[in-house]
C-alpha positions as CSV (number, residue, x, y, z in Angstrom):
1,X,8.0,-22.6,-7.3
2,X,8.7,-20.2,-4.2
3,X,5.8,-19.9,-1.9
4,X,4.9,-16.3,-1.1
5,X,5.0,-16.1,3.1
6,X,1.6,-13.9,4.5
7,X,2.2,-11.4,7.4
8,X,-1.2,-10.9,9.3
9,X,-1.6,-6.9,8.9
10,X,-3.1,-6.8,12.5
11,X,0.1,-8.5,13.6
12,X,1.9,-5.7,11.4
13,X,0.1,-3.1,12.6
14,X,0.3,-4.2,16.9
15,X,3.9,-4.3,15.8
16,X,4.4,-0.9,14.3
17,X,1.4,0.7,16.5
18,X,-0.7,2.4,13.6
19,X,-4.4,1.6,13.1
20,X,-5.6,-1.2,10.6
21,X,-7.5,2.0,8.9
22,X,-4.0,3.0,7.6
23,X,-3.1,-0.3,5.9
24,X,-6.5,-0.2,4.3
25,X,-6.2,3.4,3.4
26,X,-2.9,2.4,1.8
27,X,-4.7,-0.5,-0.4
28,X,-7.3,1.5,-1.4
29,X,-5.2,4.4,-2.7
30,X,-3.1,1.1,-4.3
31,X,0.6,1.8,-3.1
32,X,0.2,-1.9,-1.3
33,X,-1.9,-4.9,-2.0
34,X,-3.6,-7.2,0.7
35,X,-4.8,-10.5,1.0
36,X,-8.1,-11.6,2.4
37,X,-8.2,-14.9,4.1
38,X,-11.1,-15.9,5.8
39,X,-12.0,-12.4,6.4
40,X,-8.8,-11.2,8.1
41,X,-5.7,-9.2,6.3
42,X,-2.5,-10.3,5.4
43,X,0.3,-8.6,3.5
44,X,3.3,-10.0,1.5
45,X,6.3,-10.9,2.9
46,X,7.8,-9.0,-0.6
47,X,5.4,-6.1,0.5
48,X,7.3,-5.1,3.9
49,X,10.5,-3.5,3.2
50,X,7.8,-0.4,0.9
51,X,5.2,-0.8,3.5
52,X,7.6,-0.2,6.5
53,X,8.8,2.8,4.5
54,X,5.4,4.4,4.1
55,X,4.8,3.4,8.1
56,X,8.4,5.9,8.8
57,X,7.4,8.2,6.3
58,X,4.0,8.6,8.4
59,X,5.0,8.0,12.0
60,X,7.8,10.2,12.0
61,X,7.2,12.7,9.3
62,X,3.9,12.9,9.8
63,X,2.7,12.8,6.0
64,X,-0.7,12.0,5.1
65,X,-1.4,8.9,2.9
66,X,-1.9,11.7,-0.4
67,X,1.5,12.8,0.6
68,X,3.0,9.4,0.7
69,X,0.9,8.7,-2.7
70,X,2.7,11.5,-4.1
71,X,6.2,10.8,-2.6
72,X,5.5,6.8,-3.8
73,X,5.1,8.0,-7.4
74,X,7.8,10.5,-7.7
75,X,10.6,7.8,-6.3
76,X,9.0,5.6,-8.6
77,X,9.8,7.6,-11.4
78,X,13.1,8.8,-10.3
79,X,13.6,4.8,-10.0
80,X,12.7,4.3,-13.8
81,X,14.6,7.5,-15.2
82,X,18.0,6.3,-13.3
83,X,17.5,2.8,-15.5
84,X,17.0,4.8,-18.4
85,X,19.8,6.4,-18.1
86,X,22.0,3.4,-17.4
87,X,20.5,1.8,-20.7
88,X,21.3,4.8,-22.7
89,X,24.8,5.2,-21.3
90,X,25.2,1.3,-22.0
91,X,24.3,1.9,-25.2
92,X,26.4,4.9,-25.9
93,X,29.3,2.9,-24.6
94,X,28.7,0.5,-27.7
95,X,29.6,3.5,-30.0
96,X,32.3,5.3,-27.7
97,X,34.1,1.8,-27.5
């Protein structure tokens, strides 16, 4: 069973210089989940390729955590219509071929 590695969010957030407040901002509005432990935070290592987008998207675009809320949701559903389409053009390929 793989073993899930825990990146303190302080750590993250020294790292990336933003506030703690956005990394809770970004759990309460649910686009990440964190860990408490002992009471400190700590974030998925699975977590950090989204999160580190949503850092970029805020550092250097300057978006607010609604904006990134919105931009989350409508990648997300891009994401999910592109598989539908590959599914359906799999499928059609059954009948073409």
């Amino acid at each position: 069973m793989p073993t899930t590695q825990l990146i303190a969010a302080n750590d993250f957030c020294i790292y990336h210089n933003i506030d703690l407040s956005f990394i809770q901002s970004l759990n309460q509005s649910g686009l990440i989940t964190v860990i408490v432990v002992e009471e400190k935070l700590f974030i998925e290592e699975n977590e950090l390729p989204q999160l580190e987008k949503m850092v970029r998207l805020y550092h250097e675009m300057d978006i607010n955590i609604e904006g990134i809320e919105t931009i989350t949701y409508l990648l997300q559903r891009m994401n999910d219509m592109q598989h539908q389409i590959a599914e359906l053009n799999r499928r059609l390929g059954l009948y073409e071929g």
